[in-house]
OpenMM code with the backbone's topology and positions (N, CA, C; nanometers):
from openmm import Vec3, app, unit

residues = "UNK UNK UNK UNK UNK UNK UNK UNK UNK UNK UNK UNK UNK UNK UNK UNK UNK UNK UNK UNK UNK UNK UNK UNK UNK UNK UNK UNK UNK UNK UNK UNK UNK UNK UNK UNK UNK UNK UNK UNK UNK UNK UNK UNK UNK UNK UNK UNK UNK UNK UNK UNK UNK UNK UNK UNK UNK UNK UNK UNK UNK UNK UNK UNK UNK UNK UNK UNK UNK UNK UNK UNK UNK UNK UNK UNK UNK UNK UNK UNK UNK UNK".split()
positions = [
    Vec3(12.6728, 12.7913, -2.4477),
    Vec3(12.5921, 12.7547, -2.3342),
    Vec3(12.5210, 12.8776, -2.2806),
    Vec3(12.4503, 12.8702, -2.1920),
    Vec3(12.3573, 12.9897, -2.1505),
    Vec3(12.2437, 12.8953, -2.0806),
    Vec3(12.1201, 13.0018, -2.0354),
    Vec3(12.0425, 12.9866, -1.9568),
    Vec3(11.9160, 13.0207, -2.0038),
    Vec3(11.8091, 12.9334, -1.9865),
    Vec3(11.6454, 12.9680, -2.0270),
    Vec3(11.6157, 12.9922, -1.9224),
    Vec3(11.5112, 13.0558, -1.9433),
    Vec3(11.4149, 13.1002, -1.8010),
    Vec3(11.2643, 13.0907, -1.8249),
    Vec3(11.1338, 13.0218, -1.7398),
    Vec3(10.9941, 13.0379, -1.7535),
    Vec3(10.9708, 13.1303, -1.6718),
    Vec3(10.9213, 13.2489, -1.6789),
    Vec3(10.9170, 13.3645, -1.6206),
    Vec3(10.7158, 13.3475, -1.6253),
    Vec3(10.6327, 13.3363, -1.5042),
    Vec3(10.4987, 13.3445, -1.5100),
    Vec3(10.4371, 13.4597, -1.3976),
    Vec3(10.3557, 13.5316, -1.4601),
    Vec3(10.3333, 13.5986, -1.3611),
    Vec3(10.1395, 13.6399, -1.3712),
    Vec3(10.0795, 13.7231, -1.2478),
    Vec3(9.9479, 13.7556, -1.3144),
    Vec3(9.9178, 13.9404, -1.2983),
    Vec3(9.8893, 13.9497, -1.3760),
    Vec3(9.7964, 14.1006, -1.3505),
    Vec3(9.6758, 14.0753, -1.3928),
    Vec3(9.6032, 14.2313, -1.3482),
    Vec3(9.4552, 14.2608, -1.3597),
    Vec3(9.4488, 14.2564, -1.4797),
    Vec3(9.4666, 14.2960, -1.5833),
    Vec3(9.4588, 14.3602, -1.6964),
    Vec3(9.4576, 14.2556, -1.8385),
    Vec3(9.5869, 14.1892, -1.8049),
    Vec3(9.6069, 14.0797, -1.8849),
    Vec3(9.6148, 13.9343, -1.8224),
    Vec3(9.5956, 13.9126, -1.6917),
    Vec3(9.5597, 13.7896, -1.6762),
    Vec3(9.6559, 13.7223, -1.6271),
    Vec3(9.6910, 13.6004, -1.6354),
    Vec3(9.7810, 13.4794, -1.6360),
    Vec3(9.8948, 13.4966, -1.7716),
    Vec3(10.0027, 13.5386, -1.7405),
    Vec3(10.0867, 13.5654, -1.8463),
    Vec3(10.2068, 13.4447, -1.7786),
    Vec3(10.2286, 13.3924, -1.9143),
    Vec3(10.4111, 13.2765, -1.9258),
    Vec3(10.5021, 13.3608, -2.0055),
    Vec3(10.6247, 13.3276, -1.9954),
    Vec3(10.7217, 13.3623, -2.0731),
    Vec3(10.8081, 13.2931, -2.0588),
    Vec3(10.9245, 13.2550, -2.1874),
    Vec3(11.0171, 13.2153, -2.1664),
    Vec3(11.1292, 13.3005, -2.2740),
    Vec3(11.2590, 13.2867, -2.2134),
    Vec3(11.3484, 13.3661, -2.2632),
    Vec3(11.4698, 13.2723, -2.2901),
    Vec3(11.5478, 13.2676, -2.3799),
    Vec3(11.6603, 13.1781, -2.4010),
    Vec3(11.8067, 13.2584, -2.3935),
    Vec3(11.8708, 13.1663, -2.4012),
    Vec3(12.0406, 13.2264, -2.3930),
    Vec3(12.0653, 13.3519, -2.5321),
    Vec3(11.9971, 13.3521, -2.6086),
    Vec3(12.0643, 13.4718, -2.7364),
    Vec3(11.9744, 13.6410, -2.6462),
    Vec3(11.9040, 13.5901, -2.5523),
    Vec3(11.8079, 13.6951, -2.4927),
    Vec3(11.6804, 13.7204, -2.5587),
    Vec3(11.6515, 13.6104, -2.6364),
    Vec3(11.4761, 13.6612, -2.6974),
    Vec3(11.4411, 13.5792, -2.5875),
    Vec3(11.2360, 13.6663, -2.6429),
    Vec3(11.1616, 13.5922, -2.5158),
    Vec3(11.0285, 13.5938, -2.5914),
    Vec3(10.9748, 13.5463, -2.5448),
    Vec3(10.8374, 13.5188, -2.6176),
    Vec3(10.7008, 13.4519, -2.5299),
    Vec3(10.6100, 13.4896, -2.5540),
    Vec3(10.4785, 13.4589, -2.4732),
    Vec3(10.4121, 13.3430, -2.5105),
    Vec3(10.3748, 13.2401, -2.3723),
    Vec3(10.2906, 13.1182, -2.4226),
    Vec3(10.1807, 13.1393, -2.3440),
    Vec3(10.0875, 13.0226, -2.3856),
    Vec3(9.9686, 12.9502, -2.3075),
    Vec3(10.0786, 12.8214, -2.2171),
    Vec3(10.1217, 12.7987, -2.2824),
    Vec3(10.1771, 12.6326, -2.1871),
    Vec3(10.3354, 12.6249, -2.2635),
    Vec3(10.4634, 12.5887, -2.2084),
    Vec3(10.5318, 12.5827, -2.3015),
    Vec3(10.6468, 12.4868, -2.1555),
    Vec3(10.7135, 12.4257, -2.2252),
    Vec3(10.8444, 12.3848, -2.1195),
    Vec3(10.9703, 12.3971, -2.1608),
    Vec3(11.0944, 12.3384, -2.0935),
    Vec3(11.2276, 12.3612, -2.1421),
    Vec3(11.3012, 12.2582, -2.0331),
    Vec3(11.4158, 12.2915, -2.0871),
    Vec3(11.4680, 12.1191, -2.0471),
    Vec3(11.5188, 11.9828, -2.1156),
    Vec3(11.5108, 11.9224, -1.9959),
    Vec3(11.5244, 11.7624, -2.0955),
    Vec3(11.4152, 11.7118, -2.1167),
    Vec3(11.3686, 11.6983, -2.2102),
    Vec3(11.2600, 11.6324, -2.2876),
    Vec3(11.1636, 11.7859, -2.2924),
    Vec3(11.1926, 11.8068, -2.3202),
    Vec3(11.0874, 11.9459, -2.3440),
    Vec3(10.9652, 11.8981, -2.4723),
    Vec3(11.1018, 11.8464, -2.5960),
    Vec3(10.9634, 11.8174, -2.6683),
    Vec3(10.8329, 11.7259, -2.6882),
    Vec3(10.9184, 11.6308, -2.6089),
    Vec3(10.7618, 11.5327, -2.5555),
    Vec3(10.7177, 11.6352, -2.4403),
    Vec3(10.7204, 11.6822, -2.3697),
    Vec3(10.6153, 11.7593, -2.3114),
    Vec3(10.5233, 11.8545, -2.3959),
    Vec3(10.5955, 11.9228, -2.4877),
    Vec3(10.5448, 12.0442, -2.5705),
    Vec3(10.4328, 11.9408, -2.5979),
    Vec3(10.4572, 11.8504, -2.6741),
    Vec3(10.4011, 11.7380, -2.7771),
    Vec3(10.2756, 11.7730, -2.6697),
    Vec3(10.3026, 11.6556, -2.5907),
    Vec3(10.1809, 11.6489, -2.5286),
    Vec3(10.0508, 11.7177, -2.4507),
    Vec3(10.1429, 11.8743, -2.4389),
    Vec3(10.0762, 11.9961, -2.3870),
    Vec3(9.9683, 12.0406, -2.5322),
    Vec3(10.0548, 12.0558, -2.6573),
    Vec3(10.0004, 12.0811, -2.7623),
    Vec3(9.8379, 11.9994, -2.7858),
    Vec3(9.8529, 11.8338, -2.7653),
    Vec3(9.7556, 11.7603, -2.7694),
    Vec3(9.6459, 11.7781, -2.6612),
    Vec3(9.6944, 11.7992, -2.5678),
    Vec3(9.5735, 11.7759, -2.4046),
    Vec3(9.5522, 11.9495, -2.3986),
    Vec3(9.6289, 12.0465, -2.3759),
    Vec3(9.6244, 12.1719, -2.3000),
    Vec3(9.4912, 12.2389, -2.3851),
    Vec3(9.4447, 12.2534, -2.3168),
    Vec3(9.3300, 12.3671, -2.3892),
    Vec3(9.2607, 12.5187, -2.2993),
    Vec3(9.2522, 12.6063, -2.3129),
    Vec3(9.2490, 12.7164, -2.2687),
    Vec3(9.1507, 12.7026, -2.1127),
    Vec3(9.0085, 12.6603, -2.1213),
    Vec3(8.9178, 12.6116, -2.0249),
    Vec3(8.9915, 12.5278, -1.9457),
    Vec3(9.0928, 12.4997, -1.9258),
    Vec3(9.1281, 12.3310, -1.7908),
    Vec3(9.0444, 12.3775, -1.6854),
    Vec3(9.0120, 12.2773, -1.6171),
    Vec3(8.9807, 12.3015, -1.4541),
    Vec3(9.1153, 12.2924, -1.3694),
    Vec3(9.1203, 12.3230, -1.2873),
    Vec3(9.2602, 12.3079, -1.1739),
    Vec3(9.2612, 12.1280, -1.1725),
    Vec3(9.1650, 12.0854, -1.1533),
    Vec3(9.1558, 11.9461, -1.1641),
    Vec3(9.2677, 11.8967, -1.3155),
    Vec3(9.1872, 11.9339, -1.4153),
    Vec3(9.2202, 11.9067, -1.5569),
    Vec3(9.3373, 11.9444, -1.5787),
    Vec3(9.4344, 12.0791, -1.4900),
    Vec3(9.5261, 12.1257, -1.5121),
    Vec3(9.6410, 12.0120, -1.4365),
    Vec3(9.6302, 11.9596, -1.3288),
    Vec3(9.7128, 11.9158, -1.2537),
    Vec3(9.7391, 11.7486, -1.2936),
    Vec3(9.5793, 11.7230, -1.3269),
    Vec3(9.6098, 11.6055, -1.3997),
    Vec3(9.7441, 11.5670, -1.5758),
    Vec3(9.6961, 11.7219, -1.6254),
    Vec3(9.8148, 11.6792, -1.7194),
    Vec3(9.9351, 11.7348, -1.6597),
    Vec3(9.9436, 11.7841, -1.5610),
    Vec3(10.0965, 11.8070, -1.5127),
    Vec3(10.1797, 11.6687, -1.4810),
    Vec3(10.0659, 11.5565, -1.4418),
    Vec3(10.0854, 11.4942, -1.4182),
    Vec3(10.1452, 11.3850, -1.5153),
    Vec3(10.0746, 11.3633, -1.5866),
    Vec3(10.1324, 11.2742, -1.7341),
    Vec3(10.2375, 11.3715, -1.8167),
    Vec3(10.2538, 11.4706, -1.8007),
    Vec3(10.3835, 11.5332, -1.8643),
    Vec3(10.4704, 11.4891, -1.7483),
    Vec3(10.4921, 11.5104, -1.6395),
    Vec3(10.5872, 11.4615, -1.5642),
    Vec3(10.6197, 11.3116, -1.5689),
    Vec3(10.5362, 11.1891, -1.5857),
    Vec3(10.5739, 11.0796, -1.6243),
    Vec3(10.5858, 11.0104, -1.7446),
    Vec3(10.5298, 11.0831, -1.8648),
    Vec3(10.5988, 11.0883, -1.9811),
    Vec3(10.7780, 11.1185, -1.9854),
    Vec3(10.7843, 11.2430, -1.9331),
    Vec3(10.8971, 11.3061, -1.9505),
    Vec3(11.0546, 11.2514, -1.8583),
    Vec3(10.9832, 11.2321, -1.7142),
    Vec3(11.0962, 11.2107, -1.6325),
    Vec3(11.1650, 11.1155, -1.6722),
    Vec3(11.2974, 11.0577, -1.6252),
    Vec3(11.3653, 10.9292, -1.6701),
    Vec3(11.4391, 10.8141, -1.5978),
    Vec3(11.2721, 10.7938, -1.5654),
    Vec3(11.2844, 10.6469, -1.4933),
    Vec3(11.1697, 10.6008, -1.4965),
    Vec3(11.1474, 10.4659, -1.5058),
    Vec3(11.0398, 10.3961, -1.5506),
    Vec3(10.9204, 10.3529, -1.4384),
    Vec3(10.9545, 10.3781, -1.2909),
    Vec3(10.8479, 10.4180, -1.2213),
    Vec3(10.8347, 10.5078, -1.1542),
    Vec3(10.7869, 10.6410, -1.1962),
    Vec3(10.8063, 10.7438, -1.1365),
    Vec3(10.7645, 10.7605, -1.0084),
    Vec3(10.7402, 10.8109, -0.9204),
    Vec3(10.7226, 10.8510, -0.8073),
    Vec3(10.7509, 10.9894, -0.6945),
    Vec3(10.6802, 10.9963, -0.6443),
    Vec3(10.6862, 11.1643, -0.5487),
    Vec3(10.8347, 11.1411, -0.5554),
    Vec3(10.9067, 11.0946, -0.4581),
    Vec3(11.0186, 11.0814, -0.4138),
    Vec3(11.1197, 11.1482, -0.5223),
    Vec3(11.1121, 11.1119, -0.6536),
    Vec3(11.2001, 11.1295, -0.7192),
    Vec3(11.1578, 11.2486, -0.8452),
    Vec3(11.0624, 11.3397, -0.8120),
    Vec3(11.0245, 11.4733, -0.8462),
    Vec3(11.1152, 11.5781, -0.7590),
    Vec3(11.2279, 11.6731, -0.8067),
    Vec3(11.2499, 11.7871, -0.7258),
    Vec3(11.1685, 11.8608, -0.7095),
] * unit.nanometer
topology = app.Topology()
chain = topology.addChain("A")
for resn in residues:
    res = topology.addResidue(resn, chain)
    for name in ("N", "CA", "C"):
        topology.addAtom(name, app.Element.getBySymbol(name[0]), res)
């Protein structure tokens, strides 16, 4: 057992940087990546929709269908997002 972490941060230099790191201690750099339960239908679907240009619009909208793809219950709702 162990612990992942999405580590995101920004600088001048390089921009909008993600990371994630797993329990053996590697870590590695994404554009979009998740972890969790259901991670890989999210990946899935980040892989298909995510593209470098989003608008904040375009961005929030697929946050949105990854969150109701993924969550687990069949009508999702605010309420039941932590």
């Amino acid at each position: 057992f162990g612990v992942s972490f999405l580590i995101a941060g920004y600088d001048a230099a390089q921009g909008f940087q993600l990371f994630h790191t797993d329990p053996s201690g590697n870590f590695s750099g994404w554009k979009a990546y998740a972890i969790g339960m259901n991670n890989n239908t999210a990946q899935q679907i980040m892989r298909q929709d995510w593209t470098e240009n989003l608008s904040v619009k375009e961005a929030l909208e697929l946050t949105a269908k990854v969150l109701t793809k993924t969550m687990d219950t069949a009508n999702p709702n605010a309420e039941k997002l932590e």
